[in-house]
N, CA, C, O and CB atoms as a CASP TS submission, in Angstrom:
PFRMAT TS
TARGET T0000
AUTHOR 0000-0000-0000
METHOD Language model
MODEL 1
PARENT N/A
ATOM      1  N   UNK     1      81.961  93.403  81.437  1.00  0.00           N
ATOM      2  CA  UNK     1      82.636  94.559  81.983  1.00  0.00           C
ATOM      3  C   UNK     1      83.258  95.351  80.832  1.00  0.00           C
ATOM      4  O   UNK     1      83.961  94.835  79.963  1.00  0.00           O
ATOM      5  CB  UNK     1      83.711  94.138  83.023  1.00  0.00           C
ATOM      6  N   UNK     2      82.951  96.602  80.896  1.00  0.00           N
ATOM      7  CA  UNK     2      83.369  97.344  79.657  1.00  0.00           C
ATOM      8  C   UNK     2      85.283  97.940  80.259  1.00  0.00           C
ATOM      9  O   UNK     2      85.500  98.643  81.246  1.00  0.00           O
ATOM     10  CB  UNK     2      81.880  98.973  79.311  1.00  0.00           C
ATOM     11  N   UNK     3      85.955  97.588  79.656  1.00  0.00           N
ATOM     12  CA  UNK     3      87.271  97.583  79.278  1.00  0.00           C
ATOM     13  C   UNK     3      87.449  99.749  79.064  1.00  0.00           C
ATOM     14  O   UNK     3      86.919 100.338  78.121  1.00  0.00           O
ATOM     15  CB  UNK     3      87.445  96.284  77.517  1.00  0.00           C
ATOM     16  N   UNK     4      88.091 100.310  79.919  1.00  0.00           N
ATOM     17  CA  UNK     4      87.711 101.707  79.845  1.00  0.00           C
ATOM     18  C   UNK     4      89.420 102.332  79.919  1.00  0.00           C
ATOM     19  O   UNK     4      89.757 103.461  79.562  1.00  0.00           O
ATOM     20  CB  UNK     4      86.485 102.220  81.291  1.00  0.00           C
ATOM     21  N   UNK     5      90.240 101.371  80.421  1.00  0.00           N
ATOM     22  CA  UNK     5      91.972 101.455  80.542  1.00  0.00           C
ATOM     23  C   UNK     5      92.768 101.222  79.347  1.00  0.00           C
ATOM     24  O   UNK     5      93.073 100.035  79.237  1.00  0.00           O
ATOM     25  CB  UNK     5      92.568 100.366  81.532  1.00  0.00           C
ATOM     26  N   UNK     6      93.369 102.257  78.058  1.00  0.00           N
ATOM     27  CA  UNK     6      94.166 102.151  77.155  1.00  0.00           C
ATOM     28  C   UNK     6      95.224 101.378  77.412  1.00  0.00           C
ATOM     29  O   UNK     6      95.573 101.017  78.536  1.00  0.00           O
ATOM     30  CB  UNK     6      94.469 103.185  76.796  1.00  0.00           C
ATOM     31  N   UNK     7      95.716 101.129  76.455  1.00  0.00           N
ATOM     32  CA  UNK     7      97.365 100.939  76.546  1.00  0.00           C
ATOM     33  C   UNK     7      98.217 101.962  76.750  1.00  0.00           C
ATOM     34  O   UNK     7      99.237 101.275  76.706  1.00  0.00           O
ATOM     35  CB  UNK     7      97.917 100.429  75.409  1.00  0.00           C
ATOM     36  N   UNK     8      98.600 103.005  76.929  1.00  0.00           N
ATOM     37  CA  UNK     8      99.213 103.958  77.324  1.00  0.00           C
ATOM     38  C   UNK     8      99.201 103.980  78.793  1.00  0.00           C
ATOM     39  O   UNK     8     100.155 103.908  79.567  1.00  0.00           O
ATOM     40  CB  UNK     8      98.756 105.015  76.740  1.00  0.00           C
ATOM     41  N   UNK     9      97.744 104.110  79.072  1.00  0.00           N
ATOM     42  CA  UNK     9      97.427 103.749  80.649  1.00  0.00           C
ATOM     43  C   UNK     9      98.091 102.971  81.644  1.00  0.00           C
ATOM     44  O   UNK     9      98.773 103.164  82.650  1.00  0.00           O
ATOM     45  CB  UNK     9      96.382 103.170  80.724  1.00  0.00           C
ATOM     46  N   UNK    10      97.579 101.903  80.903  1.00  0.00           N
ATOM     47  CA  UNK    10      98.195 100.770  81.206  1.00  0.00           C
ATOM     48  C   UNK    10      99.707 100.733  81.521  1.00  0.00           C
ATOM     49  O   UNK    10     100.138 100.579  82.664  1.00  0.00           O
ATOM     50  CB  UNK    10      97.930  99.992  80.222  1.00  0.00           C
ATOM     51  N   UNK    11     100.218 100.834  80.798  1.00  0.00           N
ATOM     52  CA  UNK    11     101.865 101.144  80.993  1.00  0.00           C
ATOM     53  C   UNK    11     102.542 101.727  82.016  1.00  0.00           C
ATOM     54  O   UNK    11     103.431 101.326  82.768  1.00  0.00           O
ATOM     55  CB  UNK    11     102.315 101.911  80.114  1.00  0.00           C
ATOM     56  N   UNK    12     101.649 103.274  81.841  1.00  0.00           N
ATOM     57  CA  UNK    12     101.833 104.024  83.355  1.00  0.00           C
ATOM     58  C   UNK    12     101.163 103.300  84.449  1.00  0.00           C
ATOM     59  O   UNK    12     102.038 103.542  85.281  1.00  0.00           O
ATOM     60  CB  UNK    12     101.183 105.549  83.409  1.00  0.00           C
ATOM     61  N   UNK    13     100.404 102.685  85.029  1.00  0.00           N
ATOM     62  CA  UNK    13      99.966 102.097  85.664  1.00  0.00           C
ATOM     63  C   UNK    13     100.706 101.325  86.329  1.00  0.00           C
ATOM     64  O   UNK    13     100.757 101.312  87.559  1.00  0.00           O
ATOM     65  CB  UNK    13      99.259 101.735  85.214  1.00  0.00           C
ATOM     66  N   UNK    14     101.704 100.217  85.162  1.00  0.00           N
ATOM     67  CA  UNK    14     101.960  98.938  85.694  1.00  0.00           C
ATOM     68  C   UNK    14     103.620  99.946  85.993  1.00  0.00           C
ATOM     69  O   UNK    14     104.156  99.760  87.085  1.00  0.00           O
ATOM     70  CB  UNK    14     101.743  97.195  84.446  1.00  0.00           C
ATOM     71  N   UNK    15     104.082 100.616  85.321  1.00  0.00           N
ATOM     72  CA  UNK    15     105.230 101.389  85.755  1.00  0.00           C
ATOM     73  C   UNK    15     105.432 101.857  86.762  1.00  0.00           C
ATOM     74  O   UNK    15     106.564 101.884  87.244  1.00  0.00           O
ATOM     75  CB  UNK    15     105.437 102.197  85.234  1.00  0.00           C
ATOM     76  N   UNK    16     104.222 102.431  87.442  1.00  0.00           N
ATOM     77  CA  UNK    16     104.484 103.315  89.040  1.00  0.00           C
ATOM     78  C   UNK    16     104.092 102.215  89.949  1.00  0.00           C
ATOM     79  O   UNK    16     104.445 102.292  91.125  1.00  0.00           O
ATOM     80  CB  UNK    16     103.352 104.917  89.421  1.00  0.00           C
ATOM     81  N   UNK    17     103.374 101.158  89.524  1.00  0.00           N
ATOM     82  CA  UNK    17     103.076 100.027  90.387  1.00  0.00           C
ATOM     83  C   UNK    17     104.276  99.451  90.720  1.00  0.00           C
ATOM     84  O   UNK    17     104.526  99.328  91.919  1.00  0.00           O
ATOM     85  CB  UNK    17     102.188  99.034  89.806  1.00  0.00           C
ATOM     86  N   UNK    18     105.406  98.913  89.558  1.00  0.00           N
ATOM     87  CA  UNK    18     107.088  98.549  89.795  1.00  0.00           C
ATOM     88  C   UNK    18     107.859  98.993  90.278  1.00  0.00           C
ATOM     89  O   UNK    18     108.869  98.361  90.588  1.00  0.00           O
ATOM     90  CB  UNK    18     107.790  98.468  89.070  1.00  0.00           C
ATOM     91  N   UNK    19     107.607 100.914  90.668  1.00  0.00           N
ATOM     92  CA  UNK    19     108.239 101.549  91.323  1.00  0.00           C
ATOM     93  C   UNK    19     108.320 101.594  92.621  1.00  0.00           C
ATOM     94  O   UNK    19     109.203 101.704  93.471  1.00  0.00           O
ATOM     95  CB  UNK    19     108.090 102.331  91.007  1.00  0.00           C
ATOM     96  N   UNK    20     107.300 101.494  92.576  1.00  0.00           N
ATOM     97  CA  UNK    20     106.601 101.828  94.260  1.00  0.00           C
ATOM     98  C   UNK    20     107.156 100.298  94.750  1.00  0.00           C
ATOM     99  O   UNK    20     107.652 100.264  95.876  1.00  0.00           O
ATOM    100  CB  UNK    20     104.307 102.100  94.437  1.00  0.00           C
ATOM    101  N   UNK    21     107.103  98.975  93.945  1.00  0.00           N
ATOM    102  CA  UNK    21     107.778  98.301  94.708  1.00  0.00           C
ATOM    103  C   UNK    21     109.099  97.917  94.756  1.00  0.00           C
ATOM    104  O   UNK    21     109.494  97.225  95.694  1.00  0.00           O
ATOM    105  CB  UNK    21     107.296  97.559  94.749  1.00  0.00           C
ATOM    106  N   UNK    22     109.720  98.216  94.011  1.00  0.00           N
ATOM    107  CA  UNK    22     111.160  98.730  93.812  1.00  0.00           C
ATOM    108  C   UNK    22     111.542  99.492  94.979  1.00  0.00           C
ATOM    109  O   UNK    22     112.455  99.110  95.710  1.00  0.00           O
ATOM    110  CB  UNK    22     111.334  99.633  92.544  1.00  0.00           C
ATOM    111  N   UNK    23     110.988 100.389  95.157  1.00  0.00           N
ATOM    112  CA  UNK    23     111.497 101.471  96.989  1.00  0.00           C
ATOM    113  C   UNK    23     111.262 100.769  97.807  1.00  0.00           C
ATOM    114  O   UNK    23     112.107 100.551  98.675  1.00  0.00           O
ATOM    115  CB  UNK    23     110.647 102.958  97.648  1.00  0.00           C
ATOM    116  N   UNK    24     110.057 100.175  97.826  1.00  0.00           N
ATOM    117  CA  UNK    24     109.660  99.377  98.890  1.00  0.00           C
ATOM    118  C   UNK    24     110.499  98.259  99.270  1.00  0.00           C
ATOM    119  O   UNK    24     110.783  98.191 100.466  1.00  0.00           O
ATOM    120  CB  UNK    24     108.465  98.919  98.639  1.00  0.00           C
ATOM    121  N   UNK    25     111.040  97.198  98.340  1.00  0.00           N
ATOM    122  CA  UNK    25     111.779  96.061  98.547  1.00  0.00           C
ATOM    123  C   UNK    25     113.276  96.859  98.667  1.00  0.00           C
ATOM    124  O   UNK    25     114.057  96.041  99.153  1.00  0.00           O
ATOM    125  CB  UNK    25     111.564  94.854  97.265  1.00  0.00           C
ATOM    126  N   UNK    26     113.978  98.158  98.407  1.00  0.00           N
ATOM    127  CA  UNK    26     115.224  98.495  98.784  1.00  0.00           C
ATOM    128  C   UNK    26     115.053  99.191 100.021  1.00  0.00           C
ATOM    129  O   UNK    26     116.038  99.858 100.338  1.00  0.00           O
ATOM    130  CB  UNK    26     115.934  99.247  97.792  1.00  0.00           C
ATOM    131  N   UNK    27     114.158  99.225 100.751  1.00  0.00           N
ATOM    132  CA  UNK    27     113.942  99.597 102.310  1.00  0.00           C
ATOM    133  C   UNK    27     114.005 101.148 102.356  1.00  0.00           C
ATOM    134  O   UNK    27     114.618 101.809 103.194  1.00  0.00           O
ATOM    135  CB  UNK    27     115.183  98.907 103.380  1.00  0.00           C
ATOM    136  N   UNK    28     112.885 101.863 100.776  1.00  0.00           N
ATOM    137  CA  UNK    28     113.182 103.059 101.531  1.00  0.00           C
ATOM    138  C   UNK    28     111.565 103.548 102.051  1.00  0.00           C
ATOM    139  O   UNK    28     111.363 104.734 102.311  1.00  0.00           O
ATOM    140  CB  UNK    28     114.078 104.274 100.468  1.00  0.00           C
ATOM    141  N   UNK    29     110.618 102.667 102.155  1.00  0.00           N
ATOM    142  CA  UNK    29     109.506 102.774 102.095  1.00  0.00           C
ATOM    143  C   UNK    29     109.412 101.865 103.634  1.00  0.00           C
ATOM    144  O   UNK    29     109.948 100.770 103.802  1.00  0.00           O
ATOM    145  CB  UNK    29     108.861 102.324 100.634  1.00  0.00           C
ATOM    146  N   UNK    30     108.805 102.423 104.415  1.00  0.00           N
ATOM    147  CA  UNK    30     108.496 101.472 105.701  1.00  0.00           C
ATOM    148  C   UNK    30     107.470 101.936 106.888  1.00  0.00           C
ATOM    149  O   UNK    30     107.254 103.146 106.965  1.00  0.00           O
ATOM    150  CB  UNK    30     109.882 101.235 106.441  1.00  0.00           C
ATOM    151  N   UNK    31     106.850 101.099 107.782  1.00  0.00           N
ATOM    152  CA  UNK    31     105.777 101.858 108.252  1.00  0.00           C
ATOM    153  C   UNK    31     104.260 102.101 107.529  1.00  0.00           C
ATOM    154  O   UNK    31     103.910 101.278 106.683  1.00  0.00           O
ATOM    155  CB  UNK    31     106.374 103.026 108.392  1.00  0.00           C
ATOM    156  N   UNK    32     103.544 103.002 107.794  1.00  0.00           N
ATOM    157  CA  UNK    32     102.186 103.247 107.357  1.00  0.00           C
ATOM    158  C   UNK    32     102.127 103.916 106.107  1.00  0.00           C
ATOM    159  O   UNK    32     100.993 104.115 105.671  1.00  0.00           O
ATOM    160  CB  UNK    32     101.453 103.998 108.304  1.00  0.00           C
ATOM    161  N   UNK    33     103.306 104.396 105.279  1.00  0.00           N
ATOM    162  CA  UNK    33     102.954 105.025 104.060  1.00  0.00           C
ATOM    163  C   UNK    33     103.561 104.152 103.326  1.00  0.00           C
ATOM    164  O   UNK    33     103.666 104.213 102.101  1.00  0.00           O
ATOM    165  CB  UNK    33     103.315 106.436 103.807  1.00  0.00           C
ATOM    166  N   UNK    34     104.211 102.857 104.405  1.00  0.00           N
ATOM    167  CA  UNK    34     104.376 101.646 102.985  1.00  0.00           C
ATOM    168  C   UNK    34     103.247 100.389 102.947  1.00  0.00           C
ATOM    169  O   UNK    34     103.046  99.422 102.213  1.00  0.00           O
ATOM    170  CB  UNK    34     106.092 100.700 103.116  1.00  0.00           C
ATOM    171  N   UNK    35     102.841 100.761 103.742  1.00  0.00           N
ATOM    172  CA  UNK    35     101.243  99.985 103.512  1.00  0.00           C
ATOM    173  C   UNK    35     100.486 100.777 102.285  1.00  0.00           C
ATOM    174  O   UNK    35     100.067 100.305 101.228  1.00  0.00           O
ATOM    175  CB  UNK    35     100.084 100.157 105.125  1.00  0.00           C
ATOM    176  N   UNK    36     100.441 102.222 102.794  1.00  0.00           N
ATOM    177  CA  UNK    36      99.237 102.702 101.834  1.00  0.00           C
ATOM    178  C   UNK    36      99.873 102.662 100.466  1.00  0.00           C
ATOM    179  O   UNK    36      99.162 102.494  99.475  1.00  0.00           O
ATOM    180  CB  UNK    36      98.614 104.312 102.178  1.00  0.00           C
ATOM    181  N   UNK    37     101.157 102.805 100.366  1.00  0.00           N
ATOM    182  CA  UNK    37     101.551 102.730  98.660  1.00  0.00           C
ATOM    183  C   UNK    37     101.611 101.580  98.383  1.00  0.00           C
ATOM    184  O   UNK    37     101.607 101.457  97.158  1.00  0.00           O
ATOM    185  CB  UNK    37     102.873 103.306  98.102  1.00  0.00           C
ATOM    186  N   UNK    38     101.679 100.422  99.018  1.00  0.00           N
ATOM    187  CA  UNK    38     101.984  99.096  97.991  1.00  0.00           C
ATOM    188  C   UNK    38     100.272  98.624  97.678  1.00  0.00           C
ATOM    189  O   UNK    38      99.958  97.930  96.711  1.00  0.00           O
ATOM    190  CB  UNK    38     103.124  97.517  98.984  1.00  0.00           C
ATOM    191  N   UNK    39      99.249  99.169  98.730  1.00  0.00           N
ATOM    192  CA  UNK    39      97.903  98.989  98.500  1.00  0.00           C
ATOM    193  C   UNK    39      96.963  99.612  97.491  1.00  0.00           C
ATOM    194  O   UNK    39      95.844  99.264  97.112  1.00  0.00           O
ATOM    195  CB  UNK    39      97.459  99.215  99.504  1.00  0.00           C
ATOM    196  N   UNK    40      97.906 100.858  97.094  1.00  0.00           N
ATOM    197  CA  UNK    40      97.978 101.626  95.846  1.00  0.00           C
ATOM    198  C   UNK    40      98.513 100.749  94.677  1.00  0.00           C
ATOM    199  O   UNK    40      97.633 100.538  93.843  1.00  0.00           O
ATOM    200  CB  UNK    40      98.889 102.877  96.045  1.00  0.00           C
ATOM    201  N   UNK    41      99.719 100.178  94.385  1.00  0.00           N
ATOM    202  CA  UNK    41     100.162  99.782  94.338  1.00  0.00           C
ATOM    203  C   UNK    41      99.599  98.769  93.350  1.00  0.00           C
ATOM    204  O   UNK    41      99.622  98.858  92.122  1.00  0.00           O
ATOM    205  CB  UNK    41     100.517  99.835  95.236  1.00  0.00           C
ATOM    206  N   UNK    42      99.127  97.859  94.040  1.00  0.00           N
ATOM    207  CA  UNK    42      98.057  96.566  94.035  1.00  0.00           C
ATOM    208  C   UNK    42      97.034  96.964  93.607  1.00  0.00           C
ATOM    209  O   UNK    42      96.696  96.204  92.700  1.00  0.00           O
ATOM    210  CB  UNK    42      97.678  95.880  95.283  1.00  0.00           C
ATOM    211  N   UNK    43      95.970  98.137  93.813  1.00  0.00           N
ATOM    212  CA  UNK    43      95.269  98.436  92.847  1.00  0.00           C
ATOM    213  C   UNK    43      95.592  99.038  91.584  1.00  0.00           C
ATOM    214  O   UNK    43      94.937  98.694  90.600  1.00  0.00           O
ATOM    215  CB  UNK    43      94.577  98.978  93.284  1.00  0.00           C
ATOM    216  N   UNK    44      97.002 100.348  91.411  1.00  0.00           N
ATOM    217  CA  UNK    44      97.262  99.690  90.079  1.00  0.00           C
ATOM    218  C   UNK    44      97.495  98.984  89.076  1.00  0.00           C
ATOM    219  O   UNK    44      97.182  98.946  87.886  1.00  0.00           O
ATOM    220  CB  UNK    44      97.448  99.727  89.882  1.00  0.00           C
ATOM    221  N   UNK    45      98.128  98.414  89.816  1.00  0.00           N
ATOM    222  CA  UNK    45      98.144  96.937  88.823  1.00  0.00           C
ATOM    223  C   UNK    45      97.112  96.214  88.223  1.00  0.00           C
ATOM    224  O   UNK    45      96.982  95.789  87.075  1.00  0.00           O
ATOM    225  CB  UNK    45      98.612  95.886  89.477  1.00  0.00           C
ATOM    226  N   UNK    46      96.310  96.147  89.345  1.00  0.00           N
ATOM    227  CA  UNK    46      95.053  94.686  89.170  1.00  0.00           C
ATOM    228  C   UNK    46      94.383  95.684  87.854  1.00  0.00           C
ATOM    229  O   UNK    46      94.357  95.170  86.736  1.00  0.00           O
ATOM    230  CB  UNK    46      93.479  94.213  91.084  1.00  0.00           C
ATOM    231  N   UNK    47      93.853  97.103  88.034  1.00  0.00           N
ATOM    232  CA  UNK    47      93.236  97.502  87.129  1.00  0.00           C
ATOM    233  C   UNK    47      93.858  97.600  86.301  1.00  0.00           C
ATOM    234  O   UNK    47      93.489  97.007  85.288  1.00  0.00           O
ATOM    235  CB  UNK    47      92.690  98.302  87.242  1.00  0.00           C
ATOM    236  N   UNK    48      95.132  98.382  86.243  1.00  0.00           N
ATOM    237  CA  UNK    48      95.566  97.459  84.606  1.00  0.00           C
ATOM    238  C   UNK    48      95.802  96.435  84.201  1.00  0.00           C
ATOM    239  O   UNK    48      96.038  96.503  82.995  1.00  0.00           O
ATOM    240  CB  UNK    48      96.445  97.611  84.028  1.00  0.00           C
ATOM    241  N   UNK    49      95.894  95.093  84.735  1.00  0.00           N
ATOM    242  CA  UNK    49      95.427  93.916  84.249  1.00  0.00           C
ATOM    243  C   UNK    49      93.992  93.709  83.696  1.00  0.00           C
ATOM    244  O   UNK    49      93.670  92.993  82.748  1.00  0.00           O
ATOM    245  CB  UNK    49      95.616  93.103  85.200  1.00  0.00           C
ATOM    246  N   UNK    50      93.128  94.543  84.542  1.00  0.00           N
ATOM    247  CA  UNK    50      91.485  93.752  84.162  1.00  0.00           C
ATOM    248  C   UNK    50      91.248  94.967  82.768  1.00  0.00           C
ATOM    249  O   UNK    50      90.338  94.877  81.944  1.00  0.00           O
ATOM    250  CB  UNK    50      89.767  93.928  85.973  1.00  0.00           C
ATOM    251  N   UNK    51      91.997  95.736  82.782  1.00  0.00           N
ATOM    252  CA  UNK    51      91.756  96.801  81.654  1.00  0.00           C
ATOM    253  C   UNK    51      90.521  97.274  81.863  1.00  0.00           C
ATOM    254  O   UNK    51      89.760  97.354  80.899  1.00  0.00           O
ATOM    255  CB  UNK    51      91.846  96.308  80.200  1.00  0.00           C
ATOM    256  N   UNK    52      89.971  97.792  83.536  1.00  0.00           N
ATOM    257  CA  UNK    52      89.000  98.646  84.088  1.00  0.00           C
ATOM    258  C   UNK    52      89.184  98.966  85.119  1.00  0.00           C
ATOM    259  O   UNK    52      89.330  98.167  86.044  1.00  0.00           O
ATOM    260  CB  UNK    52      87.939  98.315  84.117  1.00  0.00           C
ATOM    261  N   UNK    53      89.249 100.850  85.301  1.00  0.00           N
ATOM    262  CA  UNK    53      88.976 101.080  86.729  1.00  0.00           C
ATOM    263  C   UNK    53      87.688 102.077  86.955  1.00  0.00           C
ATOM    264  O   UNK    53      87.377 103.062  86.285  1.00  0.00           O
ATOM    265  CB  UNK    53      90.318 101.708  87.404  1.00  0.00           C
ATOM    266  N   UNK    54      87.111 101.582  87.972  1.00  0.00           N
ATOM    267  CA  UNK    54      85.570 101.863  88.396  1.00  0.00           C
ATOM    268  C   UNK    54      85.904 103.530  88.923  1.00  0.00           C
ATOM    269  O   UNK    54      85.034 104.401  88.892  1.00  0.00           O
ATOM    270  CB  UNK    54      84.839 100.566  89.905  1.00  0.00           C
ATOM    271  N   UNK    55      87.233 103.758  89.370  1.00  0.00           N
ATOM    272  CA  UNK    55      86.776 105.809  89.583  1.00  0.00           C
ATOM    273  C   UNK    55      86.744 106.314  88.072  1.00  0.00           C
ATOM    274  O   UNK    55      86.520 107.515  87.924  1.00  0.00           O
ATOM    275  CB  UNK    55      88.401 107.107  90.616  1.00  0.00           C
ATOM    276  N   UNK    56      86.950 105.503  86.883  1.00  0.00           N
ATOM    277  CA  UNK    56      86.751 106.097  85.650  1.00  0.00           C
ATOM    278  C   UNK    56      84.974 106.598  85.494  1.00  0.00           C
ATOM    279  O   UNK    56      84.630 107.699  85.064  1.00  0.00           O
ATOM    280  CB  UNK    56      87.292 104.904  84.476  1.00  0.00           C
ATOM    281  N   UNK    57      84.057 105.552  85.935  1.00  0.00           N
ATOM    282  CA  UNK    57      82.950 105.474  85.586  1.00  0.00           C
ATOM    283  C   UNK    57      82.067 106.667  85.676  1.00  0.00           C
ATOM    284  O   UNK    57      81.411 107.071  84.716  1.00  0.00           O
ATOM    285  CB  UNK    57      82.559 104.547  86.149  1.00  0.00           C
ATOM    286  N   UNK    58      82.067 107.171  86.747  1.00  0.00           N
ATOM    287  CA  UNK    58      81.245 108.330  87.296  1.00  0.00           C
ATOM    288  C   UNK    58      81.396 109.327  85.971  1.00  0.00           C
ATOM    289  O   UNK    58      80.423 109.838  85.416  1.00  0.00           O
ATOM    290  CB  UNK    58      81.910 109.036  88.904  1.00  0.00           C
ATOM    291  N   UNK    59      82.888 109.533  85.526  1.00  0.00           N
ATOM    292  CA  UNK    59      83.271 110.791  84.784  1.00  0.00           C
ATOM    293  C   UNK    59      82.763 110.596  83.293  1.00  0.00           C
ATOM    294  O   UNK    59      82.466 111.356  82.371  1.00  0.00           O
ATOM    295  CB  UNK    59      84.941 111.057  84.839  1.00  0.00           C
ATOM    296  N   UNK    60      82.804 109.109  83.503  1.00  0.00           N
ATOM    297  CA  UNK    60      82.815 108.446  81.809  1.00  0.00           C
ATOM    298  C   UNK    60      84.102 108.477  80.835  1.00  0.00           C
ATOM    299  O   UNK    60      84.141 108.793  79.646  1.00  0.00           O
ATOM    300  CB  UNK    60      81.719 109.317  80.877  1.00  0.00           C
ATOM    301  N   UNK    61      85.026 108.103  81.592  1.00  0.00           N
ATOM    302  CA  UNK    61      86.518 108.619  80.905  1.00  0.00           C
ATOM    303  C   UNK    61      87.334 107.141  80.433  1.00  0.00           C
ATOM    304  O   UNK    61      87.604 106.116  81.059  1.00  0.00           O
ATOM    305  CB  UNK    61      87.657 109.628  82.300  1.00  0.00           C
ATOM    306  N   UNK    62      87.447 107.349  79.765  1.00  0.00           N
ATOM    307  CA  UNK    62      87.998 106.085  78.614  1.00  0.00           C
ATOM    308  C   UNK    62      88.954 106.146  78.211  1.00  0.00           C
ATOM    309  O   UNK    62      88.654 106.376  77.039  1.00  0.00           O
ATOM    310  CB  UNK    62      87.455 105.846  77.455  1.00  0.00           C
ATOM    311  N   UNK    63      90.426 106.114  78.245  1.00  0.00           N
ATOM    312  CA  UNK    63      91.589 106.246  78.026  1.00  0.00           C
ATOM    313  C   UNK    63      91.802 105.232  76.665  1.00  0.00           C
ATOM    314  O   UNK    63      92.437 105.758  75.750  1.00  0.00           O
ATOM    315  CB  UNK    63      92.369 105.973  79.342  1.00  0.00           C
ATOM    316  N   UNK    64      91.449 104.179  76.496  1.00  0.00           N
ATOM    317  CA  UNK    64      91.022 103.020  75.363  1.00  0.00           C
ATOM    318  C   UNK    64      90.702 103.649  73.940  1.00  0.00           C
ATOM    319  O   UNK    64      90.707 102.827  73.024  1.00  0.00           O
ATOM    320  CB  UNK    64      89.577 102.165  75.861  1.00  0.00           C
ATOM    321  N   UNK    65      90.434 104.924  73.608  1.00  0.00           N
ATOM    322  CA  UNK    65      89.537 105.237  72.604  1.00  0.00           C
ATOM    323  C   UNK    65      90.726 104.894  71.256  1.00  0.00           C
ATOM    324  O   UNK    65      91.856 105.342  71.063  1.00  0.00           O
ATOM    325  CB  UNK    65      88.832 107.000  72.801  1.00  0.00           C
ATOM    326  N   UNK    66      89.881 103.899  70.471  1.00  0.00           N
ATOM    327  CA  UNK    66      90.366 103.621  69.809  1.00  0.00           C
ATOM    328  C   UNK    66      91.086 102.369  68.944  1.00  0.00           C
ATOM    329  O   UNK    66      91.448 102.041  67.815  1.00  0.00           O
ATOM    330  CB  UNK    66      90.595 104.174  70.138  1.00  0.00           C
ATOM    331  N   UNK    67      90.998 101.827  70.642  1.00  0.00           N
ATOM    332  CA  UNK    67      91.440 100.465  70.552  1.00  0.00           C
ATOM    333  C   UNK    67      90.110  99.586  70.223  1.00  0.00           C
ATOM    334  O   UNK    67      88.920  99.893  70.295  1.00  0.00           O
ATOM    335  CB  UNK    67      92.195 100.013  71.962  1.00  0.00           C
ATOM    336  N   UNK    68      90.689  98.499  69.874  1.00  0.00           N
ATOM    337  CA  UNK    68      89.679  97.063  69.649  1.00  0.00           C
ATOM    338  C   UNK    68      89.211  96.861  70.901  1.00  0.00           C
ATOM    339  O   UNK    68      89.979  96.606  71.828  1.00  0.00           O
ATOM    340  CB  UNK    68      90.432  95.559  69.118  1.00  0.00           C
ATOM    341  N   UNK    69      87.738  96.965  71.073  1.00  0.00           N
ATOM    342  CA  UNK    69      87.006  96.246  72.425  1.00  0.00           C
ATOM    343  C   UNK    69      86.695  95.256  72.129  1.00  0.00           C
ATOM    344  O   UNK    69      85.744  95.081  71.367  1.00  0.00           O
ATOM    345  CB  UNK    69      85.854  96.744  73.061  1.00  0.00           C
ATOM    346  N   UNK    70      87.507  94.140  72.716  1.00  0.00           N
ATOM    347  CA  UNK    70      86.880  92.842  72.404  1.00  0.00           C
ATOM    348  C   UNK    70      85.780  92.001  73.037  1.00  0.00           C
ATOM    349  O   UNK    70      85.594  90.818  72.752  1.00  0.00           O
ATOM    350  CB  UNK    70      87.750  92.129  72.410  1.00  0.00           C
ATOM    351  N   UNK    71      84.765  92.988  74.284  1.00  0.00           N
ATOM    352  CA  UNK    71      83.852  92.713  74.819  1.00  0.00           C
ATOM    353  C   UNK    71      83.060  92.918  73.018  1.00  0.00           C
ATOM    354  O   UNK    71      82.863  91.818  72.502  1.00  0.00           O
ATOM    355  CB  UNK    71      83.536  93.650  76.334  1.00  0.00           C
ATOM    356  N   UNK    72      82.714  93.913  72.285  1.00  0.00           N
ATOM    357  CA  UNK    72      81.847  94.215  71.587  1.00  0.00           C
ATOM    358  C   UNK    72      82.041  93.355  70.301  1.00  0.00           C
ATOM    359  O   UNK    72      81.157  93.107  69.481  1.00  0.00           O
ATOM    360  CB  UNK    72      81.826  95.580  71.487  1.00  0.00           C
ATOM    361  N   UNK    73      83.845  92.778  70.237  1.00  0.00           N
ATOM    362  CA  UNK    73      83.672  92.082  69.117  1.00  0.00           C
ATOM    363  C   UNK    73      83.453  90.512  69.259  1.00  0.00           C
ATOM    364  O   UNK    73      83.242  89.797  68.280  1.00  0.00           O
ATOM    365  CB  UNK    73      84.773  92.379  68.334  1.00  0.00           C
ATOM    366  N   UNK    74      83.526  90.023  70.606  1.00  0.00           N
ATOM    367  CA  UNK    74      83.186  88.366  70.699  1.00  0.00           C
ATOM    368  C   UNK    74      84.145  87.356  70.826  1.00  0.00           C
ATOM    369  O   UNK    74      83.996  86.139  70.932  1.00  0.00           O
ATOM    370  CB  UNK    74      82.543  87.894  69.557  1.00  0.00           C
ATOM    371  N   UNK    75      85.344  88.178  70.794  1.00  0.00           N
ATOM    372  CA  UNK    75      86.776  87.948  71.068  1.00  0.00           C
ATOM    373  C   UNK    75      87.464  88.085  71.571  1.00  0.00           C
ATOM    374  O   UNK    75      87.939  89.147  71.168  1.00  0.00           O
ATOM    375  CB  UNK    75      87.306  88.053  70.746  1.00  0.00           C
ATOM    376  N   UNK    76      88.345  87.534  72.779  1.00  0.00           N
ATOM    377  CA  UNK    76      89.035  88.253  73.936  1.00  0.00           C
ATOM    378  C   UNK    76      90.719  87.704  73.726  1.00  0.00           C
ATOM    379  O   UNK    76      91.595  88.090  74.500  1.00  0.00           O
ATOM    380  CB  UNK    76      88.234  87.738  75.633  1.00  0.00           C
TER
END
């Protein structure tokens, strides 16, 4: 899997992911738009953990440029 999520990304990612549950666990989030944000949520995160998200692909957009891919160097 080619790695296409920077570190910058990443950051923002895992930041609005903490937020969103931050509102959520102080009860200001409830009902059906606190489903859809913590499910948001959960996919930010996971993709910035796996350091890939698949709506990048279509565009070909790589936020990473620059960094060490350690798919290409044999090293993770």
């Amino acid at each position: 899997m080619i790695k296409n999520v920077g570190r910058l990304d990443r950051v923002i990612r895992l930041s609005i992911a903490a937020l969103i549950l931050l509102v959520y666990a102080n009860g200001y989030l409830t009902g059906v738009p606190a489903i859809i944000l913590l499910v948001i949520a959960a996919l930010m995160a996971l993709t910035s953990l796996l350091r890939f998200c698949p709506a990048y692909l279509p565009f070909k957009l790589r936020t990473n440029t620059g960094e060490q891919d350690a798919s290409k160097t044999g090293t993770e």
